[in-house]
KOLKESE-697207 format. One record per atom (N, C-alpha, C): residue in three letters; x, y, z; atom name. Coordinates in steps of 0.2 Angstrom, whole numbers, always signed. Layout:
[Ala [X Y Z] CA];
...
end
This chain:
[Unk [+134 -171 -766] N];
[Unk [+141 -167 -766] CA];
[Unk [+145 -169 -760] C];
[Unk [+151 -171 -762] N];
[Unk [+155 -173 -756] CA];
[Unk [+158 -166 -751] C];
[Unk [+163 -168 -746] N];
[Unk [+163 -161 -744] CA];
[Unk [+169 -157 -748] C];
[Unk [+173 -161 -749] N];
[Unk [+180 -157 -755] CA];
[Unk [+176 -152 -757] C];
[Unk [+171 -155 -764] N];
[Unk [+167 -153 -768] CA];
[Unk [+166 -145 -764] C];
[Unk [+162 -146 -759] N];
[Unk [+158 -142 -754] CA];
[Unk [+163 -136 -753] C];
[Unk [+167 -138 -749] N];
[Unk [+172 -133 -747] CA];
[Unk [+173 -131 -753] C];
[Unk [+177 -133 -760] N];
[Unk [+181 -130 -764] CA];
[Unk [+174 -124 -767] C];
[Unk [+165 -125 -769] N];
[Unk [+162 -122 -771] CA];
[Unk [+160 -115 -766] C];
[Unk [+162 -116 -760] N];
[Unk [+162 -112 -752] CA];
[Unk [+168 -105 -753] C];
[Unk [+173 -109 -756] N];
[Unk [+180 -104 -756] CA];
[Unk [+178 -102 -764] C];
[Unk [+175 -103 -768] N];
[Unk [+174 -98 -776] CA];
[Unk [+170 -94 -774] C];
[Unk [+165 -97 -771] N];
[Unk [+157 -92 -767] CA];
[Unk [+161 -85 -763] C];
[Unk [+166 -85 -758] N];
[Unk [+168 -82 -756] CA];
[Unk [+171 -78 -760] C];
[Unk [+175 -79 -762] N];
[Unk [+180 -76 -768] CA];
[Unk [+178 -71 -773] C];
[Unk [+171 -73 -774] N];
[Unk [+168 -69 -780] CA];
[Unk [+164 -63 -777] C];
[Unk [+161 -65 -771] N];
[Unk [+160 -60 -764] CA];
[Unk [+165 -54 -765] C];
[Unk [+171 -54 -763] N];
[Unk [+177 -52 -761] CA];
[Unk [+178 -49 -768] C];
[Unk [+178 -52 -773] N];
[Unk [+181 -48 -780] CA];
[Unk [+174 -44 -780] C];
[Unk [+168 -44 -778] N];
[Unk [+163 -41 -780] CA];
[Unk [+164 -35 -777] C];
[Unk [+166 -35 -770] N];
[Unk [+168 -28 -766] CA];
[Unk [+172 -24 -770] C];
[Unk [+175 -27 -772] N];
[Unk [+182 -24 -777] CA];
[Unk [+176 -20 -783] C];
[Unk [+173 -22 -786] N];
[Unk [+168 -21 -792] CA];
[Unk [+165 -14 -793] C];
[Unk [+162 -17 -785] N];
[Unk [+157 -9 -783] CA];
[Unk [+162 -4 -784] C];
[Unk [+171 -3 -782] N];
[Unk [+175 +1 -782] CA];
[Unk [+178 +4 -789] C];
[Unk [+177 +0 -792] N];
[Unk [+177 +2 -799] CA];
[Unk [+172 +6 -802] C];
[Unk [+164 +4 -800] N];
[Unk [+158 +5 -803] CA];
[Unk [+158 +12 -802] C];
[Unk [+159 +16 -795] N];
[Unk [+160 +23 -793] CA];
[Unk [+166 +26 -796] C];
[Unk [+170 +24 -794] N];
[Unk [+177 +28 -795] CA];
[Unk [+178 +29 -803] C];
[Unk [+179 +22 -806] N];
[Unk [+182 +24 -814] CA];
[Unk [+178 +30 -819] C];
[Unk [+169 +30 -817] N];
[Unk [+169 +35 -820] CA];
[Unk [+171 +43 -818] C];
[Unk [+172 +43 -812] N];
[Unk [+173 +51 -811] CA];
[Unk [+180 +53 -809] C];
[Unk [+186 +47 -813] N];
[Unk [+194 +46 -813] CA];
[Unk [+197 +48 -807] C];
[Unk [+194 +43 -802] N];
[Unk [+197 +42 -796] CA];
[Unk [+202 +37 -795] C];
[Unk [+205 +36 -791] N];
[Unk [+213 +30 -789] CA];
[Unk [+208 +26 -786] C];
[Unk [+208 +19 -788] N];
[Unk [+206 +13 -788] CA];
[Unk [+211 +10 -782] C];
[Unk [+215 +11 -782] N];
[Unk [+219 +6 -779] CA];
[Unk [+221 +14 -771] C];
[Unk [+225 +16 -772] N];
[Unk [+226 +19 -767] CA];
[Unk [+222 +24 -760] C];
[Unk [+217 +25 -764] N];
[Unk [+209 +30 -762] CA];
[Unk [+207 +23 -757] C];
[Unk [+206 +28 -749] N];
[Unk [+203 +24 -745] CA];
[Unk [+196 +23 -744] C];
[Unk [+191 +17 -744] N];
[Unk [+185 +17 -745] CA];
[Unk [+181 +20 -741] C];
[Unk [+177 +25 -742] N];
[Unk [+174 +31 -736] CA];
[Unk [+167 +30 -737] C];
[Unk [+163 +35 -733] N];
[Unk [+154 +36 -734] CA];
[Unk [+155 +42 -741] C];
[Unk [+149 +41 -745] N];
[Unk [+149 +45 -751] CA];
[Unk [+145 +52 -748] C];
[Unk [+143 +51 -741] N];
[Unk [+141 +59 -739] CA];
[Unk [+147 +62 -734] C];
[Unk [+149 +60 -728] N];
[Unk [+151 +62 -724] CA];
[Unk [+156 +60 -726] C];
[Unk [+160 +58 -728] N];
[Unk [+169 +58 -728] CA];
[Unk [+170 +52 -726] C];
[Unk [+168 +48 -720] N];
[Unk [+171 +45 -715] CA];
[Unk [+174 +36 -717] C];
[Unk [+180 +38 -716] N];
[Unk [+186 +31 -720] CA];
[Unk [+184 +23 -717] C];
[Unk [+180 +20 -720] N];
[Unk [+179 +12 -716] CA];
[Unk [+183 +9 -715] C];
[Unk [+182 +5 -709] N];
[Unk [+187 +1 -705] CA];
[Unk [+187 -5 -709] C];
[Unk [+191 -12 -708] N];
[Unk [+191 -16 -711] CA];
[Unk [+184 -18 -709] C];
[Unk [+180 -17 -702] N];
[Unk [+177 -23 -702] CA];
[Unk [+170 -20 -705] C];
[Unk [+170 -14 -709] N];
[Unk [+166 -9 -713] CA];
[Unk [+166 -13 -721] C];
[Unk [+170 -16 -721] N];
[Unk [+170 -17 -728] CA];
[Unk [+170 -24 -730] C];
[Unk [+169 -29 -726] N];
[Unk [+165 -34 -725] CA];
[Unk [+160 -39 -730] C];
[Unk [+162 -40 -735] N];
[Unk [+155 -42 -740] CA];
[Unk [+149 -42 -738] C];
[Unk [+145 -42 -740] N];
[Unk [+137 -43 -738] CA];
[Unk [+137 -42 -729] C];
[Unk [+139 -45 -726] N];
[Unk [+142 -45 -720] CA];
[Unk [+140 -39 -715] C];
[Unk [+145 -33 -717] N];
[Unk [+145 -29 -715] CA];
[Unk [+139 -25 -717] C];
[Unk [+136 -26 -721] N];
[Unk [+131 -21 -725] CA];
[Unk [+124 -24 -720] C];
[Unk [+124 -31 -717] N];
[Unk [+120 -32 -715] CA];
[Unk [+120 -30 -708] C];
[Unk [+125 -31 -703] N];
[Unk [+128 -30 -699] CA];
[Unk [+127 -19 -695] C];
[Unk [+126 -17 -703] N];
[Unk [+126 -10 -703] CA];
[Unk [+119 -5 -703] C];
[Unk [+114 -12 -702] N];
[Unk [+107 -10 -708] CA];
[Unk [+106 -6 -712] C];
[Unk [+114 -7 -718] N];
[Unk [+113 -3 -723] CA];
[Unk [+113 +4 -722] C];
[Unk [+116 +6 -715] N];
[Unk [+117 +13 -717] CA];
[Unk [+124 +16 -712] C];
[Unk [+128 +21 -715] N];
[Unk [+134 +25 -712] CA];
[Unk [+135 +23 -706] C];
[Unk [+142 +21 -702] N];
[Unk [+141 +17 -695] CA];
[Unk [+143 +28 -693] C];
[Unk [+147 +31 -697] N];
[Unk [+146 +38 -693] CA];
[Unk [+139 +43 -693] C];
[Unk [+136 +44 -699] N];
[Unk [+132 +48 -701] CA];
[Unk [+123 +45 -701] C];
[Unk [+126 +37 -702] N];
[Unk [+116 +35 -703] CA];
[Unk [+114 +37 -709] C];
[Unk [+118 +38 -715] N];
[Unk [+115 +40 -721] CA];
[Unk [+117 +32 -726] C];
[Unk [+109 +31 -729] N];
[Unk [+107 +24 -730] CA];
[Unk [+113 +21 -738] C];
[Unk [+115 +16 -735] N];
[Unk [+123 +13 -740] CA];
[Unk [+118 +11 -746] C];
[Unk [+119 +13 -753] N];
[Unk [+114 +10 -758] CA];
[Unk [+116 +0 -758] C];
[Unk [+110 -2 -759] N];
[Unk [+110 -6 -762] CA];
[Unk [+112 -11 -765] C];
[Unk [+115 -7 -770] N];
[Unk [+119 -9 -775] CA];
[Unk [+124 -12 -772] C];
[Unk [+129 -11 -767] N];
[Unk [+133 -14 -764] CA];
[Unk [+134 -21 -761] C];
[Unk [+129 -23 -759] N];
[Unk [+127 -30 -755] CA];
[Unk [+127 -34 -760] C];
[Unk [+121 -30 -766] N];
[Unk [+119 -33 -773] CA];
[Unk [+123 -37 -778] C];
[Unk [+127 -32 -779] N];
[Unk [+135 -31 -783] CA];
[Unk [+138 -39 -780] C];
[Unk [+139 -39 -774] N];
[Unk [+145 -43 -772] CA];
[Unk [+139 -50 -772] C];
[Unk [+135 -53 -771] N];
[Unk [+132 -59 -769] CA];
[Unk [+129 -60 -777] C];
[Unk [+129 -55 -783] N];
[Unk [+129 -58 -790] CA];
[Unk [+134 -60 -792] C];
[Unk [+140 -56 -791] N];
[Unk [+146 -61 -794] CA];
[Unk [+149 -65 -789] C];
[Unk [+147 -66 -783] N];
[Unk [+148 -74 -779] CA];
[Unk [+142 -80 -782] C];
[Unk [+137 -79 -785] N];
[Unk [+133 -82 -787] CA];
[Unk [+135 -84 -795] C];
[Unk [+137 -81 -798] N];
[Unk [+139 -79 -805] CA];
[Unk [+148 -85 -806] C];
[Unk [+151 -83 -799] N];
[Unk [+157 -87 -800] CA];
[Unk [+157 -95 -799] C];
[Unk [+151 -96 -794] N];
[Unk [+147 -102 -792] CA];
[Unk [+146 -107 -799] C];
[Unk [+140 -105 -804] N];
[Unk [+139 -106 -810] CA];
[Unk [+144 -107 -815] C];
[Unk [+149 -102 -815] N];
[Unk [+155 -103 -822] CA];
[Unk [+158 -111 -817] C];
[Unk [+161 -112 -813] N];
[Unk [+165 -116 -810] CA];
[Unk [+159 -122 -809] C];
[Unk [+152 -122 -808] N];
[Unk [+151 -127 -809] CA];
[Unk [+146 -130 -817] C];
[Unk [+150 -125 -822] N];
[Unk [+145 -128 -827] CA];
[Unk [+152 -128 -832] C];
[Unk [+158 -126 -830] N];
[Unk [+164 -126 -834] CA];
[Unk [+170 -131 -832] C];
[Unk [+168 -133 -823] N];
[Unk [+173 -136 -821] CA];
[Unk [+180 -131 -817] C];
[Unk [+181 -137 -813] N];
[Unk [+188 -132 -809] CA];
[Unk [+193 -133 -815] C];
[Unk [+195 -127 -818] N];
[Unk [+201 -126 -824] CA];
[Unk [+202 -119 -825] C];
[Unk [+210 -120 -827] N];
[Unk [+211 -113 -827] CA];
[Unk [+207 -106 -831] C];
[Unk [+204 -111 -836] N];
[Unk [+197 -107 -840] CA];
[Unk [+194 -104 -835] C];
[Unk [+191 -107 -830] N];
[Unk [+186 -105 -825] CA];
[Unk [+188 -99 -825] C];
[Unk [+195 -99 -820] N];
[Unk [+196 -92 -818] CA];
[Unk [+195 -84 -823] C];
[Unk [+198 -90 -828] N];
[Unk [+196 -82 -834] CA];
[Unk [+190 -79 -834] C];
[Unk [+187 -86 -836] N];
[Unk [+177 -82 -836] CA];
[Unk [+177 -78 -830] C];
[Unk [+179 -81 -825] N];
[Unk [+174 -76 -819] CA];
[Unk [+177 -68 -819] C];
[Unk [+184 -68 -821] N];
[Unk [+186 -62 -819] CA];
[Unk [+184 -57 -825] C];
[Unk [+182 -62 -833] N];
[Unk [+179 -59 -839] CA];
[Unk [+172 -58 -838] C];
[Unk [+169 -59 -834] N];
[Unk [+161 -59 -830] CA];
[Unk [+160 -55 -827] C];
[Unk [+167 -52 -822] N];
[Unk [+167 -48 -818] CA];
[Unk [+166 -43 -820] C];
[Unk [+172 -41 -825] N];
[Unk [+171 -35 -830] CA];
[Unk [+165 -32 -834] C];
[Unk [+162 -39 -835] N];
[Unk [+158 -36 -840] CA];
[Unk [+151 -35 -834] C];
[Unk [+151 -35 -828] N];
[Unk [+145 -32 -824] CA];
[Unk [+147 -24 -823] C];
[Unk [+154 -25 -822] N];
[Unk [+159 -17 -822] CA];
[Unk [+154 -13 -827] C];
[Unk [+157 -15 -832] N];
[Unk [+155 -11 -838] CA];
[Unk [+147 -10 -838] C];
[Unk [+144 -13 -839] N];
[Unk [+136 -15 -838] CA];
[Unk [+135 -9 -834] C];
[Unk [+136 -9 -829] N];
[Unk [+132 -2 -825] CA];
[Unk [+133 +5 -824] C];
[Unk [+143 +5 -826] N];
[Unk [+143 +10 -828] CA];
[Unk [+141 +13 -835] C];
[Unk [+141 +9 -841] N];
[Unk [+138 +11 -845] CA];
[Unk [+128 +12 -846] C];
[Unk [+126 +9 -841] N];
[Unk [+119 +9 -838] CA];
[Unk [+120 +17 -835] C];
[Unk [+123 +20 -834] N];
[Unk [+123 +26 -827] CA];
[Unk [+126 +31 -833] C];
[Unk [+132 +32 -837] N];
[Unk [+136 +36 -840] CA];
[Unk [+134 +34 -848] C];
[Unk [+131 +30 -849] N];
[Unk [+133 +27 -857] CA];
[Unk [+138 +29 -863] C];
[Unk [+144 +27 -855] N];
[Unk [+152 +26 -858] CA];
[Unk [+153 +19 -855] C];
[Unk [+159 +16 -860] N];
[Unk [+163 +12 -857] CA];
[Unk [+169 +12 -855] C];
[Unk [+172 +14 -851] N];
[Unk [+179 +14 -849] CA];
[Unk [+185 +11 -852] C];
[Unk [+189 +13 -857] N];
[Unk [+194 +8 -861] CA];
[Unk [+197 +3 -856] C];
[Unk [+198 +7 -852] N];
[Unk [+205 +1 -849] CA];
[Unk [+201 -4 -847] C];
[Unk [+192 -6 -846] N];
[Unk [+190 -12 -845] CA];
[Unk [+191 -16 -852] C];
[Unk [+190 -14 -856] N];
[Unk [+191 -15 -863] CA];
[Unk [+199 -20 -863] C];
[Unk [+203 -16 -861] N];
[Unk [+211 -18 -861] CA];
[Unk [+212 -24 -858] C];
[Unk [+207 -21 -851] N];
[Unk [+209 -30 -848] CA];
[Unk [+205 -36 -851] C];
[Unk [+199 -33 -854] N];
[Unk [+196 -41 -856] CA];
[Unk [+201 -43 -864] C];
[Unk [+204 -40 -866] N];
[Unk [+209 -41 -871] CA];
[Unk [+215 -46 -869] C];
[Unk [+218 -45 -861] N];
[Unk [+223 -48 -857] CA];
[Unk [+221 -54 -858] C];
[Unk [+215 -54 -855] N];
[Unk [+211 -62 -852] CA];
[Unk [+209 -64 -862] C];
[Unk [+207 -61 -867] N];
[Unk [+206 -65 -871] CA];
[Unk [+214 -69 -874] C];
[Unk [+220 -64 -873] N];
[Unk [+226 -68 -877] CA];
[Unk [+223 -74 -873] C];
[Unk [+225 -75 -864] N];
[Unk [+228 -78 -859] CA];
[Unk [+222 -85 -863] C];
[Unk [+217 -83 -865] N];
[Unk [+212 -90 -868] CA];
[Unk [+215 -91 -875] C];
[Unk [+217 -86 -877] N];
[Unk [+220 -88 -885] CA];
[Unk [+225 -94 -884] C];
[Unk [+230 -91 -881] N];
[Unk [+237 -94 -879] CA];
[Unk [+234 -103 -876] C];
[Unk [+231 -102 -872] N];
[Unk [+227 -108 -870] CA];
[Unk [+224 -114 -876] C];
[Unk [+220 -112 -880] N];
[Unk [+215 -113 -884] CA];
[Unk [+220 -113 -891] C];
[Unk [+227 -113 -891] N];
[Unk [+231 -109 -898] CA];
[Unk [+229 -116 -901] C];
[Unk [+229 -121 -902] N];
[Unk [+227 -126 -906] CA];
[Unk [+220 -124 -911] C];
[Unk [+217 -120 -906] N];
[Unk [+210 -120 -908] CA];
[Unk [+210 -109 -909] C];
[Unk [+214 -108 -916] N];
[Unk [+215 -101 -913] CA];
[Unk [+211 -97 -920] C];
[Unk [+208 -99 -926] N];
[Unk [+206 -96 -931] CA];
[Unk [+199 -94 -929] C];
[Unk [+195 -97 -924] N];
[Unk [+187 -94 -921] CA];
[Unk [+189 -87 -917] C];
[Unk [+195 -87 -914] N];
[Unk [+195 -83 -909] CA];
[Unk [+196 -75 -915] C];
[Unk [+202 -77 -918] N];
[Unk [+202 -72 -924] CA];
[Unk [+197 -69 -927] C];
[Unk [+194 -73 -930] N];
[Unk [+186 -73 -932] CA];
[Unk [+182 -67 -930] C];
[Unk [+181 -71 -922] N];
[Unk [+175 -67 -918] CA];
[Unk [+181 -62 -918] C];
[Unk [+185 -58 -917] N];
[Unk [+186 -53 -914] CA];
[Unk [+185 -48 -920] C];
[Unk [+182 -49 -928] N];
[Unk [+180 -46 -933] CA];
[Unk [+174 -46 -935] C];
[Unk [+172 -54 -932] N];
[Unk [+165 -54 -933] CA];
[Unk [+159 -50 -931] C];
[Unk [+157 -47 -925] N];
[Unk [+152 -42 -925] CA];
[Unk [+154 -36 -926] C];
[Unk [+161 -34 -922] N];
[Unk [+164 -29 -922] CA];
[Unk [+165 -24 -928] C];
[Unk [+166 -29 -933] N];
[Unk [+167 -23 -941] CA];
[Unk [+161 -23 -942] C];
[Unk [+156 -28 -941] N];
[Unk [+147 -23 -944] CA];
[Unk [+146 -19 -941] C];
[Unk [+147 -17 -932] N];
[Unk [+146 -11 -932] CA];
[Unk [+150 -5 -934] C];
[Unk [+155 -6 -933] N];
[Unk [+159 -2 -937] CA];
[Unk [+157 +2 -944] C];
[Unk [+155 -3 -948] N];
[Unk [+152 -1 -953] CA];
[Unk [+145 +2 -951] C];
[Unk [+142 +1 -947] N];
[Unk [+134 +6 -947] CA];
[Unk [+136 +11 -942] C];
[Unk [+143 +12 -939] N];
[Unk [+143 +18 -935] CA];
[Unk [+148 +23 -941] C];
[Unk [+150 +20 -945] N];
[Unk [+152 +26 -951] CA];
[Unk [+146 +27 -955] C];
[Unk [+144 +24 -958] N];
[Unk [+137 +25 -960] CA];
[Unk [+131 +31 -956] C];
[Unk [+134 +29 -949] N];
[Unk [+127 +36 -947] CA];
[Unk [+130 +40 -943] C];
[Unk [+137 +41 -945] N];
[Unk [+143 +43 -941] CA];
[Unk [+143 +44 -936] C];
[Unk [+142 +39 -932] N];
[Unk [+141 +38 -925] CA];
[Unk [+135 +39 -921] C];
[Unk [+130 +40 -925] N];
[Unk [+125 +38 -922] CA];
[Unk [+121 +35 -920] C];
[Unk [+121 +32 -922] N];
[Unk [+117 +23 -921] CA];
[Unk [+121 +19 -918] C];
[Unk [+128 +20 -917] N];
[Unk [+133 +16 -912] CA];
[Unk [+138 +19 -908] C];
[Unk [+139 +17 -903] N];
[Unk [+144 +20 -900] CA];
[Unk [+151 +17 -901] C];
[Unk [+157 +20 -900] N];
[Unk [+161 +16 -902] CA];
[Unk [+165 +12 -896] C];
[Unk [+163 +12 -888] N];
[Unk [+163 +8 -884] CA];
[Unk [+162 +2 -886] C];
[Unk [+156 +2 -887] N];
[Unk [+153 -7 -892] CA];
[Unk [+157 -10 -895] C];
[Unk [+159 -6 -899] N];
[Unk [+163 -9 -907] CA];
[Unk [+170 -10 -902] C];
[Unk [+172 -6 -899] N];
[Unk [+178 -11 -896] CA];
[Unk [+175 -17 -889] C];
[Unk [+172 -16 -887] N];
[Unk [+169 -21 -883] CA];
[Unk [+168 -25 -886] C];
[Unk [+164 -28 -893] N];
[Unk [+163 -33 -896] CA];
[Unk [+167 -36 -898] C];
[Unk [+173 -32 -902] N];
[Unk [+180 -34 -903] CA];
[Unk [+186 -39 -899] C];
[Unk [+185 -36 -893] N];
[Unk [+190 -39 -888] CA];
[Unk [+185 -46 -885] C];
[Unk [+178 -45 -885] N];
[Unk [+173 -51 -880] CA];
[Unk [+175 -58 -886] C];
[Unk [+173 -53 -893] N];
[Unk [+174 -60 -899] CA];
[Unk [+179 -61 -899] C];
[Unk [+187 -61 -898] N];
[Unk [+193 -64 -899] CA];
[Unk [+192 -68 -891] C];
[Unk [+190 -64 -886] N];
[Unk [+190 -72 -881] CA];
[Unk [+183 -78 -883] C];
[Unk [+177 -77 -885] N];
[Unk [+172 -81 -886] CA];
[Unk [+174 -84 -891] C];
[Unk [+175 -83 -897] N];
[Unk [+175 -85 -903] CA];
[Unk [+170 -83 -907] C];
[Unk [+169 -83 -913] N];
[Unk [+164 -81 -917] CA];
[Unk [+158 -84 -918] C];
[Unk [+157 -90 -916] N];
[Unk [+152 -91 -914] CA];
[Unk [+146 -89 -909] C];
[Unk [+151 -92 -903] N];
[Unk [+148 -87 -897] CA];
[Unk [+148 -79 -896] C];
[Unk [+150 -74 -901] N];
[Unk [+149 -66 -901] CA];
[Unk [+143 -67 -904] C];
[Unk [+141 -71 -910] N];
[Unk [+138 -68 -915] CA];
[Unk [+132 -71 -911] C];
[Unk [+130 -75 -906] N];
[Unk [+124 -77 -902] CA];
[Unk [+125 -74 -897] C];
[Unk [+129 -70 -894] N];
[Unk [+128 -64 -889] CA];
[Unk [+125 -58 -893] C];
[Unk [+127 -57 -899] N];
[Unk [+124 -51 -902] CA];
[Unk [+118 -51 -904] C];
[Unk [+115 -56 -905] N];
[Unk [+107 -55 -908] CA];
[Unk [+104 -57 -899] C];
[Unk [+109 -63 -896] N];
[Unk [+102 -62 -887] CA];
[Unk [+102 -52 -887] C];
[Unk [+109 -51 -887] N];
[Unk [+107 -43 -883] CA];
[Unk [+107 -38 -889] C];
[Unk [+104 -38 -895] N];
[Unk [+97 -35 -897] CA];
[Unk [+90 -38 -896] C];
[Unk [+90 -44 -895] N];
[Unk [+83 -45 -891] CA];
[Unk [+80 -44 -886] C];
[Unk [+85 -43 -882] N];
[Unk [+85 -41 -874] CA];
[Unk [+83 -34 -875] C];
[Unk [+87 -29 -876] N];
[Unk [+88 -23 -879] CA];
[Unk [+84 -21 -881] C];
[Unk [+80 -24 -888] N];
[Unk [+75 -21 -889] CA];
[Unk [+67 -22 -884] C];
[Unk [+65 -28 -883] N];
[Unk [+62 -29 -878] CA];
[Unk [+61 -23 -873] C];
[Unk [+66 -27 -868] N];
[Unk [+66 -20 -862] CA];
[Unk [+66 -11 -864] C];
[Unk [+71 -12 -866] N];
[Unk [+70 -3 -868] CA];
[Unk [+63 -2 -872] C];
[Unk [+59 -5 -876] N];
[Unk [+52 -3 -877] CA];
[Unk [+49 -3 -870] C];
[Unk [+48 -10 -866] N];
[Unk [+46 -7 -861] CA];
[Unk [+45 +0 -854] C];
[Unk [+54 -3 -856] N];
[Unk [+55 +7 -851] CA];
[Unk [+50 +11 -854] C];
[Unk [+53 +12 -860] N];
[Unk [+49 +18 -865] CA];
[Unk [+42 +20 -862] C];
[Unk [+37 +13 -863] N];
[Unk [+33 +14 -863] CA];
[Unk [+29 +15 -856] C];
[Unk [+32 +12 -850] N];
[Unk [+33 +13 -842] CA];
[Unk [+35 +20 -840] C];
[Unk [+40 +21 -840] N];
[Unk [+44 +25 -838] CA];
[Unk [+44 +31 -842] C];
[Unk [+42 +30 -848] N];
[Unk [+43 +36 -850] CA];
[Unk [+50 +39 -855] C];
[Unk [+56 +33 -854] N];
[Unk [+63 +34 -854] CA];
[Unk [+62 +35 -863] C];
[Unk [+67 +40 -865] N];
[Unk [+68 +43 -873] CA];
[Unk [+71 +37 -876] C];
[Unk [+73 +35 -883] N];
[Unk [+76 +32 -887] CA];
[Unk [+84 +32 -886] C];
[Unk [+86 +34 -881] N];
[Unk [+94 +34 -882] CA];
[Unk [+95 +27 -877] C];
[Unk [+98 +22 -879] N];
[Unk [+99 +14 -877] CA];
[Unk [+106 +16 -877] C];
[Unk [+107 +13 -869] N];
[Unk [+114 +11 -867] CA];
[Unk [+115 +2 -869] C];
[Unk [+117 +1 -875] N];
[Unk [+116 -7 -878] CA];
[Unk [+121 -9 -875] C];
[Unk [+128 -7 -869] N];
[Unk [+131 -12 -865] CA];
[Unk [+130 -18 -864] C];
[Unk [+125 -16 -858] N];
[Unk [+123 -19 -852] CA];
[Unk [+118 -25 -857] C];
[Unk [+117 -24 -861] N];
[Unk [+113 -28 -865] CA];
[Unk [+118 -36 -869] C];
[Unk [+124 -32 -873] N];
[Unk [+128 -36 -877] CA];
[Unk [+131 -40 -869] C];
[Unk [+130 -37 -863] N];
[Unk [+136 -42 -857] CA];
[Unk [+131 -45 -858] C];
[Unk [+124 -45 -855] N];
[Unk [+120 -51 -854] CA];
[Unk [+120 -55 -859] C];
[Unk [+119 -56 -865] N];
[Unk [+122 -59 -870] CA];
[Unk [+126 -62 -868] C];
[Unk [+131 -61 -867] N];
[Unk [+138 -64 -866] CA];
[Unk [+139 -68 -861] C];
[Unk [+135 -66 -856] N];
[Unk [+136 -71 -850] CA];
[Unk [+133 -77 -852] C];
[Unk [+126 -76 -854] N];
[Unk [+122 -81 -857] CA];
[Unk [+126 -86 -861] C];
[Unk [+129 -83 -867] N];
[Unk [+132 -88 -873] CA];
[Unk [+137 -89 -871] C];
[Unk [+143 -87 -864] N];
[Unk [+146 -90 -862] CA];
[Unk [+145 -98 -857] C];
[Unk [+138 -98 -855] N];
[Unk [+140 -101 -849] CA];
[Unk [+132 -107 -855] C];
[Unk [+129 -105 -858] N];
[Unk [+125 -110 -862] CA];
[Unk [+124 -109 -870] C];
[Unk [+130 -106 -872] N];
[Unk [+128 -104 -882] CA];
[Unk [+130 -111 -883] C];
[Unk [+134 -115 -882] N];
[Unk [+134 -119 -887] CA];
[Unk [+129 -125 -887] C];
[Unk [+125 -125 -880] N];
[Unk [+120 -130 -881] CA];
[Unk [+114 -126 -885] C];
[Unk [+114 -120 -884] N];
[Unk [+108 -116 -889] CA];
[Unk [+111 -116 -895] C];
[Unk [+117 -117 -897] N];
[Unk [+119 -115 -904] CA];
[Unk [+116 -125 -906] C];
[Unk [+118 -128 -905] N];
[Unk [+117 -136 -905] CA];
[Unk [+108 -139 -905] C];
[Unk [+105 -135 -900] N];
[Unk [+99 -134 -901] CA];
[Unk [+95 -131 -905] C];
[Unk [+96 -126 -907] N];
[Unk [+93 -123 -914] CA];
[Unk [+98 -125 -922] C];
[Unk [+101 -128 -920] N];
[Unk [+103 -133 -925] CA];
[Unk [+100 -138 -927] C];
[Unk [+102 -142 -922] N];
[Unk [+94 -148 -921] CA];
[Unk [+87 -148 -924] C];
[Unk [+86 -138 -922] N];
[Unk [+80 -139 -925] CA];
[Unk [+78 -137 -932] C];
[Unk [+83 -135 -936] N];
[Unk [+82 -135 -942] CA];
[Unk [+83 -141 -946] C];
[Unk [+88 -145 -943] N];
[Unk [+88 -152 -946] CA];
[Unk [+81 -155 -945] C];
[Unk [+79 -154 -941] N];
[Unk [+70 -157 -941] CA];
[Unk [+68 -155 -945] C];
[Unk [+66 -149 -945] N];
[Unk [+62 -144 -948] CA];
[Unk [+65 -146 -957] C];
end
């Protein structure tokens, strides 16, 4: 790796840090309809408003051994965790997509969908207005890609209306209707291809793990399938169509 190379992979690593800070801000706030942008970032026991050099990616959290610099009540983990996955998450799209204006879309379409992921892991709601923006970023690939625009169509029907049809069918109980619009909007930016290899990975995944909780943990039959359809997503983002090419392969053999 040259050092261009170096540097430019240093400044996305950075950046995805910093947008992850922003992340954790969303993950708390949007569900208990808090101001995102105006509300100053404070201790969730003691009140006390962080200084800039509190808010620090990874940084500070290290810097603070992870707990309150007024009160000493221990900063969750999730925060450090949060931001050094999607600096590592941004690292991967840019290096397996290339420096292009796509890049930037995925990462900020990746960001969201870890948004969603844990808030619907904690609430099993999804927030519309993340919904809203990943619609934004799907035209902005539409618009892009218009040459290539009948997949995107496609996919934004293609899972979407089967669940639809089983959340009327059990009326609404076998699906949320978060999903059915989150599948909608992900499938007009992937394409119909890559939704419909995100939605069988995260029924696999899905069913897998949540048997396991169940039988570990003890955890009831109510499935938060979010966090499951994002992993999906990321995956068939950043590898579906060498698995889609791969498993085609193998039926031509077979």
């Amino acid at each position: 790796m040259n050092p261009i190379t170096f540097v430019l992979f240093l400044f996305v690593f950075l950046y995805g840090i910093v947008i992850g800070s922003f992340l954790n801000v969303l993950i708390y706030r949007l569900p208990n309809g808090e101001d995102i942008v105006l509300k100053r970032s404070h201790c969730m026991k003691c009140g006390y408003i962080l200084k800039w050099y509190d808010l620090i990616p990874i940084i500070s959290f290290l810097f603070l051994k992870g707990k309150c610099r007024n009160c000493n009540d221990k900063i969750s983990l999730q925060y450090p965790m949060i931001e050094l996955l999607n600096g590592i998450f941004y690292l991967l799209i840019f290096y397996i997509k290339g420096f292009h204006i796509t890049s930037i879309i995925y990462c900020l379409f990746v960001s969201t969908l870890i948004v969603i992921s844990i808030i619907d892991w904690n609430t099993f709601e999804i927030p519309i207005g993340l919904n809203y923006f990943i619609f934004i970023l799907s035209i902005i690939i539409f618009v892009i890609n218009i040459e290539n625009w009948i997949p995107h169509v496609i996919g934004f029907f293609a899972i979407s209306g089967f669940l639809f049809i089983i959340y009327l069918c059990s009326k609404g109980r076998a699906i949320g209707g978060g999903d059915i619009k989150l599948m909608a909007v992900c499938g007009f930016l992937l394409g119909f291809k890559l939704i419909i290899l995100s939605f069988i990975l995260g029924c696999i995944f899905g069913s897998v793990i949540h048997l396991i909780r169940m039988r570990i943990s003890n955890q009831d039959n109510r499935l938060a399938f979010g966090p499951y359809l994002c992993f999906g997503m990321f995956l068939a983002l950043l590898f579906g169509n060498q698995l889609i090419s791969w498993y085609w392969n193998l039926l031509m053999i077979s």
